[in-house]
N, C-alpha and C positions, 0 to 999 in steps of 0.2 A: 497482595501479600507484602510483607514489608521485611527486614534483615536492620541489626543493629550496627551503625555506622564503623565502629572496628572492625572489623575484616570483612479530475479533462469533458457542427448541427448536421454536417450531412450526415452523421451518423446516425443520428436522433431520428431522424424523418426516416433512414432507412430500416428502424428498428422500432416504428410507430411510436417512437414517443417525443410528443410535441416537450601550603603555600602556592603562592599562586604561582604559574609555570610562566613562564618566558611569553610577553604577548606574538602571536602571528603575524607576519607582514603579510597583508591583504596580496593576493596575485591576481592580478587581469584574467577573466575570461579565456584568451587566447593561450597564457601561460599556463595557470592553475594547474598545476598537477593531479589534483581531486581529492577526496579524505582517505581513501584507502591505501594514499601515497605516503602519507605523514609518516615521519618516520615511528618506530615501534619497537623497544628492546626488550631484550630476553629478562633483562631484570623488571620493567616494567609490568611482562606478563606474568611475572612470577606473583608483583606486586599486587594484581590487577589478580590473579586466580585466588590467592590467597586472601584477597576483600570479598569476592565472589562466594566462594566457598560456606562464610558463615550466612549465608540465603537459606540454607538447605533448614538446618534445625529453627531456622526461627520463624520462614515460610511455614512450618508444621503449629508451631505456636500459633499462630494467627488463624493457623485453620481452624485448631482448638478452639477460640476466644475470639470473635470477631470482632470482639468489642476490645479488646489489646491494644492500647495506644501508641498509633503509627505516624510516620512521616512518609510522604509520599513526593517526592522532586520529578516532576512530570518537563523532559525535553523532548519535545514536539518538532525537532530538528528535522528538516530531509538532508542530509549527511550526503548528497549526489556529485559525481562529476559534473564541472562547472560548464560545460553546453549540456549537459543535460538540464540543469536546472533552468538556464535561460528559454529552454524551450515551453517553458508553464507559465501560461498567462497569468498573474499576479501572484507566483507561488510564494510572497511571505504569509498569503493569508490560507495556506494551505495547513498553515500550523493548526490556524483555528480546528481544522480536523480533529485533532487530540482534546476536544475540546468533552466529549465524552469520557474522558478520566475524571470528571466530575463525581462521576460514581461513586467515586471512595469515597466522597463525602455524606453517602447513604449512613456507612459505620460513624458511628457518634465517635468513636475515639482515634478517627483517623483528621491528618491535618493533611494539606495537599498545597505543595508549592511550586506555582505554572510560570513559566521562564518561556518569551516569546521575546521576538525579533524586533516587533512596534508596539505601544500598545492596547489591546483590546480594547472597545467602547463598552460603557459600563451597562448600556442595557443590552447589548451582546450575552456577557454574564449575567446579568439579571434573568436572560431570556432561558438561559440554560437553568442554574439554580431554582426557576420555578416548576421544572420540569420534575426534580427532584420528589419521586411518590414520600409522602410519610416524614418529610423533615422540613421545617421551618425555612424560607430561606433565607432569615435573618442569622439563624444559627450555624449554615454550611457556610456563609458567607465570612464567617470571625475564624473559621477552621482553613480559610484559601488566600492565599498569600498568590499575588500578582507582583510578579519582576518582569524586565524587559530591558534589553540592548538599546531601547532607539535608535535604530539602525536598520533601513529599508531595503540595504544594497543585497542582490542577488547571491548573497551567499549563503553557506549551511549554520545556522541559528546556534550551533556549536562553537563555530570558529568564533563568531563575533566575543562569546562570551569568555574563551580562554582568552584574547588579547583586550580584556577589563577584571585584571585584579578586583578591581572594588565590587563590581556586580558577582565574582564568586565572593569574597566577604560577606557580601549582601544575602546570598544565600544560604553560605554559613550561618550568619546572624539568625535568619529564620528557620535552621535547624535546631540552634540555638542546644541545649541540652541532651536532646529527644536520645533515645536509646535503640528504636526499631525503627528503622529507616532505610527505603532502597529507592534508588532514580529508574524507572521506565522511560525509555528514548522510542523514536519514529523505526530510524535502525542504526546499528551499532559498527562504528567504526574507528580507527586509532584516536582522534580526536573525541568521542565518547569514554572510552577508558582513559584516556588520560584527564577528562574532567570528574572521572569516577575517582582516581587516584585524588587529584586536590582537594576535592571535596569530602575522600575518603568514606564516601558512601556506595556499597555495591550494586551495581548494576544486574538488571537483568537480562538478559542479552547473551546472543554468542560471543564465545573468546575470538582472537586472530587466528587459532588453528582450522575455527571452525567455519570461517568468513569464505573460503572454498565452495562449501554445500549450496551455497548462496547464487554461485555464479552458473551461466548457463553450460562451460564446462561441466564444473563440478556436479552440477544437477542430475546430466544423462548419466553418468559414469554411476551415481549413487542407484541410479531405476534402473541400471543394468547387473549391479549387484546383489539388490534384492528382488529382481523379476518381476517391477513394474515397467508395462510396453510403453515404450515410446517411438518416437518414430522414426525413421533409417537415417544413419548422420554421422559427422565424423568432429570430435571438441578437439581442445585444445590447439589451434589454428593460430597460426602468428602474422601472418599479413597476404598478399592476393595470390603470392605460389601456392600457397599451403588449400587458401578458396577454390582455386581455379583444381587442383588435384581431389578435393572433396565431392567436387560439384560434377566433376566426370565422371569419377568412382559411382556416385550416386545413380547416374544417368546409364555406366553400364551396367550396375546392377537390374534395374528397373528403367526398359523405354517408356514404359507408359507413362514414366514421370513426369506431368508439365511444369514444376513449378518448385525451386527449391528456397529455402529462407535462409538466412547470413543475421547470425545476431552476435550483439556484442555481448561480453561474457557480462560487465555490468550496467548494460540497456536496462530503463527505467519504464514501463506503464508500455512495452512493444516501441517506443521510439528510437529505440537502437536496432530493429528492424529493417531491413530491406530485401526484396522478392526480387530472384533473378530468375525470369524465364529460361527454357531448358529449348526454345524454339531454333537457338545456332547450331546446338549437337544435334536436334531432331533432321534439320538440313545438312549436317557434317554427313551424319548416319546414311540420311536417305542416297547423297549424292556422291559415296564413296565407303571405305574401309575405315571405320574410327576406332583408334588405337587412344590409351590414355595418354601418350605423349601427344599425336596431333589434336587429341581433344584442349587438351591443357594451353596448346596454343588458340586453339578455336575459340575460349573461354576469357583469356587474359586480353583475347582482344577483343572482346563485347562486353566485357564486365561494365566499363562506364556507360556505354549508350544504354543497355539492357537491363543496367539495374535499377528499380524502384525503389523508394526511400517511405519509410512511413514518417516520417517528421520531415513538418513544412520548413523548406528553407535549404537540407542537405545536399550536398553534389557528395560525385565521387572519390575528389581529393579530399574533404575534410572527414569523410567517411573512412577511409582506409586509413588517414591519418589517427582515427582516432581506434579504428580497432589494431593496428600496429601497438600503440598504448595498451590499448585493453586486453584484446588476444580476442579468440570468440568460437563460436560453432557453424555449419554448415548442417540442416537438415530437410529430411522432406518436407516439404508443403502437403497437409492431408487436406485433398478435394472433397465436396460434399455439397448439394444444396440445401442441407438440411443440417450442414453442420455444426456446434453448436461448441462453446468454450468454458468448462465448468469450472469451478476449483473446489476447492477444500481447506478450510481451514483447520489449526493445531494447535495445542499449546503443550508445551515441556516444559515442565515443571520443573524446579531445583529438589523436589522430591523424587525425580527421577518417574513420574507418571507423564503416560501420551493420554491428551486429552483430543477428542474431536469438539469441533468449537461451534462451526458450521460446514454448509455448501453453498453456493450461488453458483448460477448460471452468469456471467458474462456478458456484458453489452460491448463489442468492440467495433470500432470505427476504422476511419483513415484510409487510405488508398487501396491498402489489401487486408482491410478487416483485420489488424492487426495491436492497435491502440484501444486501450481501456477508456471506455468513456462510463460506463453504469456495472449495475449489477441486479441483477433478481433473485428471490430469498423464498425460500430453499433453492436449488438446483433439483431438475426437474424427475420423479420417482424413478424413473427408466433406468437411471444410472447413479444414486443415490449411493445403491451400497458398495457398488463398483470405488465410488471416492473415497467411500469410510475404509475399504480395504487397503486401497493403495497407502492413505493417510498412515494407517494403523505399519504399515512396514515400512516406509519412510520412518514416521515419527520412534518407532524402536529403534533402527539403524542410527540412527541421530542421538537418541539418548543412551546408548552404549557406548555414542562415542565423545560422550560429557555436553550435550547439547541443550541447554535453554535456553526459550523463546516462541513469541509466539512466530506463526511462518504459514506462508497458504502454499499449495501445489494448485500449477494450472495446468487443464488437459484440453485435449481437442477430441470431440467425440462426435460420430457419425453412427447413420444406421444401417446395421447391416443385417445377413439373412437371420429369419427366424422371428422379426422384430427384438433381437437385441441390440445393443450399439458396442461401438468399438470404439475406445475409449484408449487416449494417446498421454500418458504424461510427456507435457513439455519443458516446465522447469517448477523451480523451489526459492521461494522469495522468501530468505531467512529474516523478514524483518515484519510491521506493521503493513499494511497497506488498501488499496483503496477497499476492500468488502470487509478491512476490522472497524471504522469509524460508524460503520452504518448498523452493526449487526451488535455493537458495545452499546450503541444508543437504545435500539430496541429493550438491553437488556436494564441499560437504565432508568429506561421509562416503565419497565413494565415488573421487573426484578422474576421473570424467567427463566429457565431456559433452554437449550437445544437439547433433543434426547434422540443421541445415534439409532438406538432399538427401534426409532419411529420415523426419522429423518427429520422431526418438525420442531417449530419452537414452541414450547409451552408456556399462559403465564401461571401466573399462580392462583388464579380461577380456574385454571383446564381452558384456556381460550385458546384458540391454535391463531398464530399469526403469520402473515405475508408482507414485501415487502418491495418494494421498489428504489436504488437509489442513486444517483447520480451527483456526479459536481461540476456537469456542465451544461446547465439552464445558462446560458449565454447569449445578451438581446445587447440593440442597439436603445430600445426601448424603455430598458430597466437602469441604464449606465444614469447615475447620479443620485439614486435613490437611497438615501440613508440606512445603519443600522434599524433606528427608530420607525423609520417607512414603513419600510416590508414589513416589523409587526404590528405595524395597526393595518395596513394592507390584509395580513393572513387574520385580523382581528374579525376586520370590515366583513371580508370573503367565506369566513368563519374555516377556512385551511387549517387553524392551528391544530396542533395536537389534543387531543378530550382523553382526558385521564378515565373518564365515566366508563368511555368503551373501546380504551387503547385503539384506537384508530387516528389516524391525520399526516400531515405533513408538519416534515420537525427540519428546519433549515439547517442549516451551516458554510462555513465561507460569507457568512455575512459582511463582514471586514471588506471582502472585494467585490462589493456591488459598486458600491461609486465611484472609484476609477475603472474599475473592470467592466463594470455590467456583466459580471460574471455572480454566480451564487451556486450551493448544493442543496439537495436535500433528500429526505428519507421519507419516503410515504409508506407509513404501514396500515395496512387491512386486513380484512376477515380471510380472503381470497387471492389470489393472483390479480383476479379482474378485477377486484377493486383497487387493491395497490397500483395496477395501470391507470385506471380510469382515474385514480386521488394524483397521483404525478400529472397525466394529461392534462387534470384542472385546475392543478394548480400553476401549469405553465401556462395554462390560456389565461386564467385572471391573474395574474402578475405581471404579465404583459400587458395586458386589457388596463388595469386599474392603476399601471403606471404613469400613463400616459392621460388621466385623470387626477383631478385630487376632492373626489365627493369621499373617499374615506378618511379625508383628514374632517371633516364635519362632523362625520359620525364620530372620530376618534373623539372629538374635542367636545 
């Protein structure tokens, strides 16, 4: 929709599958504050709601008229605290993810202008544009406008762009007249409204009141107001007294407890996770009278040996440093061998409608299963409408309280008696994230799509589809293999996507194959088991075929 400009292997293998504003002085790593620190005034948001606002009537227009000539300013930012970001192997090329807003270029009278951090190799775009059902891709190509910072440095693809007046000009330039016009970003924070403001094009996004709902705080407190379960816990925590009094409370509500999680309110993909065993109170307990005052001390002094980290590289002092910063929660750990991580996805509309968008189940990794590495499409019938319910009261609660955007809910769910499962909301990612790229692609390849009444996607033949998808095919193998490679590689292999029978493998992250040796991709099928078996084979012959070059014969 459009508004006019005035107002992440041992996982893998565990889960079988093989005017312009004042520019920014850059801060260090160590320093950086993070985006949700920038400052942010009341006249600002005023400035910033009253741009937002004209979304709503012309969001409806568009719905009207598909065909209604738009502008579409696509930031593919990850807007992250600055060790969060360094902890992503090649995360400039994570932009490419947004690379699916191509879509708009399905509507003939929409134009899309994509703003990235390096930029893009041209059969990269070429690779996507052809994917485009029903449209020329000489024609979406004169409709897409290509801007870029050049600029590699680990920072949020936002900042770079406020401290270069010329490249918002530049942007300007390519809005140039246009009248319907809105910017979609990765996720929204002070530095996105305030490039909403200079560019004075409206965003879709939450405001800063709403940036709360967002956080691992803010999340339980929302599913305890509208009576989705989550699971025993205590938010707003300011540093290791507030941990250590959570984590005993916890333990004497419930001894059977082994295992309690510590996450920061703005942890990214479970990396601001850490699991601290409940093993020193289990010993306090057994070997005397545990009070929460001597628990508290029993706590504070095993916090560092005993706690686990889910990101490689964390100790205990940069960890408490940074959630003293952030603030965070303490909740239970739900056991299970069979337990499983679904989410749900949303969309709230500036019309003020909740949409469900999808579900997936979850592929997570890392020391306590706690890191996003994939996802599987649908999540699985068992608990299907369990996700559509919760979704549906979440997403009202939110649009009552002026919320648009799209946003997933993740749960933790287990089986309990009866053969039903028990089902945990854990938090609410008020933004883009990893199961929107995979599940926006589908709908561009195939212009589908999800029907809640059924839980499935549909295209527009009645084909039901599945999917499998990941961005972290990660080899030693693959490292140095061009954009251009991999597709005459998936050409060779015959992997590519076939429009015939909306089946295949549709890459992305291609950008960080050759430094990285990293890549993503989405395999869709008729089935489950075939979306396994099309990712499986497509990581064996990628592998395989890398380390050969008989498909450059054939290419040639």
């Amino acid at each position: 929709m459009a508004a006019p400009r005035s107002d992440y292997n041992e996982a893998m293998n565990t889960a079988g599958l093989l005017p312009a504003p004042s520019p920014i002085v850059p801060a260090s790593p160590a320093t950086a504050p993070g985006p949700h620190a920038l400052p942010w005034t009341d006249e600002e948001e005023t400035a910033f709601v009253a741009l937002q606002n004209g979304l709503r009537p012309l969001w409806q227009s568009i719905v009207d008229d598909p065909y209604k000539e738009q502008t579409v300013v696509v930031l593919p930012s990850m807007s992250l605290d600055s060790e969060e970001m360094h902890k992503l192997k090649g995360i400039v090329h994570y932009e490419e993810r947004m690379l699916f807003m191509l879509i708009f270029l399905r509507m003939l009278g929409t134009r899309v202008i994509f703003v990235t951090s390096q930029p893009i190799h041209p059969s990269i775009i070429d690779y996507y544009l052809q994917l485009l059902p029903g449209i020329p891709a000489s024609h979406a190509r004169r409709r897409l406008h290509m801007l870029s910072a050049h600029d590699a440095s680990i920072r949020p693809l936002t900042e770079k762009i406020l401290e270069r007046p010329a490249l918002i000009q530049r942007i300007r330039h390519c809005i140039g007249g246009a009248d319907h016009v809105q910017m979609v970003a990765f996720n929204v924070t002070p530095m996105e409204r305030k490039l909403s403001l200079a560019l004075g094009v409206p965003l879709f996004g939450p405001r800063a009141a709403h940036l709360p709902f967002g956080q691992k705080s803010g999340s339980r407190k929302l599913f305890g107001e509208v009576g989705v379960p989550c699971p025993p816990g205590h938010e707003d925590l300011r540093d290791e007294g507030d941990i250590a009094e959570a984590l005993v409370d916890l333990y004497l509500r419930d001894r059977q407890m082994r295992r309690a999680v510590i996450k920061l309110n703005d942890g990214f993909s479970g990396d601001g996770n850490a699991i601290y065993p409940m093993t020193a109170l289990e010993h306090a307990s057994a070997t005397g009278k545990l009070t929460a005052r001597s628990g508290k001390t029993v706590v504070l002094n095993t916090l560092e040996p005993l706690t686990r980290f889910q990101a490689v590289g964390v100790g205990w002092d940069s960890y408490l440093a940074k959630f003293r910063q952030m603030h965070g929660i303490v909740e239970g750990f739900i056991e299970g061998r069979r337990k499983t991580s679904p989410s749900v996805q949303l969309r709230l509309t500036p019309l003020g409608e909740v949409e469900i968008v999808s579900t997936h189940d979850q592929i997570l990794g890392g020391p306590g299963g706690q890191v996003f590495i994939g996802c599987r499409f649908p999540a699985r019938k068992v608990y299907r409408q369990q996700l559509h319910e919760a979704g549906m009261r979440v997403g009202r609660r939110l649009v009552e309280a002026g919320v648009m955007s799209r946003l997933s809910i993740d749960f933790v769910a287990v089986p309990s008696k009866g053969g039903e499962w028990d089902v945990q909301a854990v938090e609410i990612n008020l933004r883009k994230g990893g199961t929107t790229h995979p599940y926006r692609t589908l709908e561009l390849l195939t212009g589908g799509s999800y029907y809640p009444d059924r839980g499935l996607f549909v295209t527009g033949s009645g084909d039901v589809k599945y999917y499998l998808s990941s961005d972290n095919i990660e080899s030693t193998s693959i490292h140095g293999l061009l954009p251009e490679d991999l597709i005459d590689i998936t050409t060779y292999t015959r992997l590519h996507y076939r429009s015939s029978t909306n089946t295949g493998a549709v890459f992305h992250m291609i950008g960080a194959l050759s430094e990285f040796g990293k890549v993503g991709v989405t395999c869709i099928g008729d089935s489950r088991r075939e979306a396994q078996a099309l990712y499986q084979r497509a990581v064996q012959k990628l592998t395989e075929e890398a380390t050969s070059t008989r498909w450059m014969v054939r290419a040639w």
